[in-house]
N, C-alpha and C positions, 0 to 999 in steps of 0.2 A: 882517828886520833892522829895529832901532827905530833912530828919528831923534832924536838932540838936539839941539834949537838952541844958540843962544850962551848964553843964559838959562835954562837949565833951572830949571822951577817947584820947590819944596819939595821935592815928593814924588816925583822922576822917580828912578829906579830908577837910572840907570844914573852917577847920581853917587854918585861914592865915599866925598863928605862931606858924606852927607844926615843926617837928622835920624835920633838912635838910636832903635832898633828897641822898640817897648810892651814892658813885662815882660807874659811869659806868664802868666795868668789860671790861678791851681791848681784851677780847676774842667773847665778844658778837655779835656784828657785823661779824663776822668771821661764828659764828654759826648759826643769821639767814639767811644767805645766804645758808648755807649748809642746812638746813630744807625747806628753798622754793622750791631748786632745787630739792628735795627727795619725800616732798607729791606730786606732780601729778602723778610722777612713782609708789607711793604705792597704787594712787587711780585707776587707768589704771590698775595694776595688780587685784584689786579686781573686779572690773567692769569682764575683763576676766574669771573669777574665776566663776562668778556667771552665767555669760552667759553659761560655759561649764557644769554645772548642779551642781554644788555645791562639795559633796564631794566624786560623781560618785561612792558609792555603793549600787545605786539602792533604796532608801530608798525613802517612801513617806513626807518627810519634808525637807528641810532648800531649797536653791535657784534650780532652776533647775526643781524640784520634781514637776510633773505632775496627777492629778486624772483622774480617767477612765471614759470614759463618760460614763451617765446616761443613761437607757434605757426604754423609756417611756414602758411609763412606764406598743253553746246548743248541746250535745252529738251527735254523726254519727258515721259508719263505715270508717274507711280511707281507703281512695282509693291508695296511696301508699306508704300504712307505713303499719305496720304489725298489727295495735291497734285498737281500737274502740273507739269509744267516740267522747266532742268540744266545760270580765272580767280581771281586774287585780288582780293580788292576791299575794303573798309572800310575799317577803318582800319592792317589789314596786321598785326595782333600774331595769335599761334597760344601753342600750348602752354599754362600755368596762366595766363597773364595778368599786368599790372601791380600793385604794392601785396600787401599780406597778406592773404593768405584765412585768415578767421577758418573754426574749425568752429563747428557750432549752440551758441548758449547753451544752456549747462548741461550740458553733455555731455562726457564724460571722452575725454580720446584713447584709451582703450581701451575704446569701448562697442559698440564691433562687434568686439572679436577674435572669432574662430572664426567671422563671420560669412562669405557668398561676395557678391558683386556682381558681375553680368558688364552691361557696358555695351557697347551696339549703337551706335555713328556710323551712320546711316544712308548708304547708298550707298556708293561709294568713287572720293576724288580724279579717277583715273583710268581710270574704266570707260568714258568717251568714245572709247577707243582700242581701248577689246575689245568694240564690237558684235555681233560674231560670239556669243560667249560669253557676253554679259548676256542675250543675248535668244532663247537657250537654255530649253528651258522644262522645270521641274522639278515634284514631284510637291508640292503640299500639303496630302497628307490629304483632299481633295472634289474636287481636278479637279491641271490643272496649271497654271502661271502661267511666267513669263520670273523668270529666274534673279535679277535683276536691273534696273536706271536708272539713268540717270545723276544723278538726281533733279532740281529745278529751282534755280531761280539768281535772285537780283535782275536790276532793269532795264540796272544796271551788270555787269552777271557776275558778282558774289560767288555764289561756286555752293552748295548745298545741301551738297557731301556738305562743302566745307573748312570752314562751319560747323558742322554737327555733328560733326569730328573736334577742333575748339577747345572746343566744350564739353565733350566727351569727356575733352579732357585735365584741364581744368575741375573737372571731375566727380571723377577719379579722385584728383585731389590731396585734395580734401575728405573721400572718405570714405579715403583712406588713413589723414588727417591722425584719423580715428575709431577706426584700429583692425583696418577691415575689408580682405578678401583681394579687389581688382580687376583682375578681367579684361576686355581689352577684345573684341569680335570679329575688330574689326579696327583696325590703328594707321597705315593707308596706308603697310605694309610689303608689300602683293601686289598686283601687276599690274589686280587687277578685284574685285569682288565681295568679301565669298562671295556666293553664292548663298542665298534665302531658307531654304528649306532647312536649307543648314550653319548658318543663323546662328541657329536655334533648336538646333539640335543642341550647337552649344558651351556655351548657357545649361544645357541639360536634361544634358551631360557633365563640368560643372562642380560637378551639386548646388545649384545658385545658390539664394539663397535669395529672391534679389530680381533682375530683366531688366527694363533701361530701353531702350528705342530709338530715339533721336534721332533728330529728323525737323523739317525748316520746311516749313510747305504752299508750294504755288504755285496757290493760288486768283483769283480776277476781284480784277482792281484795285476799292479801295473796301471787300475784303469783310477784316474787319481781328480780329486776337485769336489765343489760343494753346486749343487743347483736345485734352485724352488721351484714344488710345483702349483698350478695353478688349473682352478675348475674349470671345466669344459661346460660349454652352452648343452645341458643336463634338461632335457622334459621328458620326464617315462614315469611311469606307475606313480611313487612317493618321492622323488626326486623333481626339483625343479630348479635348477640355479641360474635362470635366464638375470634374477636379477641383481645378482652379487658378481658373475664373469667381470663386468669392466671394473670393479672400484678392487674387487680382490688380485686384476691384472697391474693395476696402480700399487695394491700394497706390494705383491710379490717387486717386483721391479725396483722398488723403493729398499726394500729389505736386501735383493740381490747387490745390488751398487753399495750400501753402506756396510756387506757383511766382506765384502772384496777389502774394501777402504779399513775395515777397522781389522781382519786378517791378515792380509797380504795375501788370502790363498787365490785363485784362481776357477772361475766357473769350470763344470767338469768337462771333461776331453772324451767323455762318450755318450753323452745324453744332451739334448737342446740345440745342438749344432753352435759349443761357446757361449751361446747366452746366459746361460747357465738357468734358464726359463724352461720348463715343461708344462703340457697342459696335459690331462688327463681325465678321465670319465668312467675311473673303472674303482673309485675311489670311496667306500660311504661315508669318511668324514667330511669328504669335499662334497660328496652326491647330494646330503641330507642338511647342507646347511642355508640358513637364510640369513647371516651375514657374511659381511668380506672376510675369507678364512683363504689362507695358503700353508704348506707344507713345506719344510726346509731341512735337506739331504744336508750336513755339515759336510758331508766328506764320507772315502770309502775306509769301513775300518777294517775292508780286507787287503788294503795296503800299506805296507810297513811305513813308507814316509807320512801316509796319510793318518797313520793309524800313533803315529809319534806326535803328530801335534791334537789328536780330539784325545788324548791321554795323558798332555798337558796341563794343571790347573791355568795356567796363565795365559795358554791359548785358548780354551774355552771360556775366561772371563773376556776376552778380544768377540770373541762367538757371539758373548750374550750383549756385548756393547754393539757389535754390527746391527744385532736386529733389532736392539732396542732403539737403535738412530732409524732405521727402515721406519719401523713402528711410530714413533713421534714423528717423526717427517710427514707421513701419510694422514693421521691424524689430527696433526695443525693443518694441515690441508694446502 
């Protein structure tokens, strides 16, 4: 509803004895015909315009312009891992971790399809409760060994096996986020174990074309750094890795240089002589397997500075970005 005051100005509509109305212009008529038949053609060409990406120089803004998609984003000797030792403790995060895990530069989310990766947590959460049954001993191809450990633990109890089942999970997101098929051996969905044994057997019944086995030492306080080990030229009884030695030397090496690169830590200062490379034969998930598999010491977590960053969430997503870069590097080949 419009308002008029007492005074309505000139030109207010709603008086009845305003000023008479302009003669209409004999041109007018003329020209809105010419304007109807013109806006749909301007509107059709802009329509066009916007469909074909605006002003096609590639630019992230005006019609057209597309964003990139998003990309998700109690102490023992171990039985095989290279450490001693075996609670929550850190900083208490599990699973993928905080923030977005990027995959490696340059590499497509589909650059491992058809590929297999079977990933080893070393130990398991709760094998402290089945001593009976870890310490069982199984066959690996050269003698027999315990099924099992409960592997070692920081000074505070962050234990061995609940870190390598966080970088596990770590792990798997990364190279999913690649493409490729990951299996774990174990996700601290059974009671104990497996046993060394079974856990090369799942690598070598998967096809796998790549076995990672996650492991932190429990070395002498002071003795500090991470180093992979790798199979030894193995023929005895049920053991035979004559033919996995060179491509699992290629992964391990691959994995060590990209876990330096994406840590900052440093191969360790009392195994390998700096390489931060071992090779070893005393091993059944290395003994008994028939793909390229290697094993990887993060670090000692009977060292306090050591023992500060594998208690990290943010250094152990650096962890699972190292070897996931080893891993895809060795795989594209």
């Amino acid at each position: 509803m419009s308002y008029a005051g007492s005074n309505p100005g000139p030109f207010d509509p709603s008086d009845p004895f305003g000023p008479p109305r302009p003669r209409r212009s004999p041109l007018r008529r003329p020209l809105t015909v010419a304007l109807a038949a013109l806006v749909p053609g301007a509107l059709l060409g802009w329509l066009a315009y916007g469909a074909l990406g605006g002003t096609g120089d590639g630019g992230t803004e005006g019609p057209g312009a597309g964003a990139a998609p998003s990309v998700l984003s109690s102490p023992a000797n171990g039985s095989d891992g290279a450490g001693s030792g075996g609670g929550a403790g850190g900083d208490g995060k599990t699973g993928v971790g905080t923030g977005t895990a990027s995959a490696p530069a340059g590499s497509g989310a589909t650059s491992l399809r058809g590929k297999v990766v079977v990933i080893d947590p070393g130990h398991n959460p709760t094998n402290y409760q089945h001593t009976a049954d870890i310490n069982r001993k199984v066959d690996i191809g050269t003698n027999r060994k315990e099924c099992d450990t409960t592997g070692t633990s920081t000074n505070s109890g962050y234990s061995e096996a609940e870190f390598t089942l966080d970088v596990a999970h770590r792990l798997r997101t990364l190279l999913q986020q690649q493409g490729a098929t990951v299996r774990l051996t174990q996700d601290g969905d059974r009671p104990f174990g497996p046993c060394v044994d079974e856990r090369a057997r799942i690598g070598n019944a998967a096809h796998a074309d790549a076995v990672v086995s996650i492991h932190a030492d429990g070395a002498r306080a002071g003795q500090r750094g991470f180093h992979v080990i790798l199979p030894g030229a193995v023929h005895e009884g049920g053991a035979d890795t004559r033919a996995i030695v060179g491509p699992s030397k290629d992964l391990g090496k691959l994995v060590a240089g990209d876990f330096t690169r994406a840590t900052g830590t440093s191969p360790s200062d009392y195994v390998g002589d700096g390489t931060g490379l071992v090779t070893r034969e005393d091993l059944g998930g290395l003994n008994l397997s028939t793909v390229p598999k290697v094993f990887i010491e993060c670090g000692n977590m009977r060292d306090t500075k050591d023992a500060a960053l594998l208690t990290s969430g943010a250094w152990r997503q650096k962890a699972a970005q190292g070897i996931s870069e080893g891993i895809v590097s060795f795989l594209r080949g």
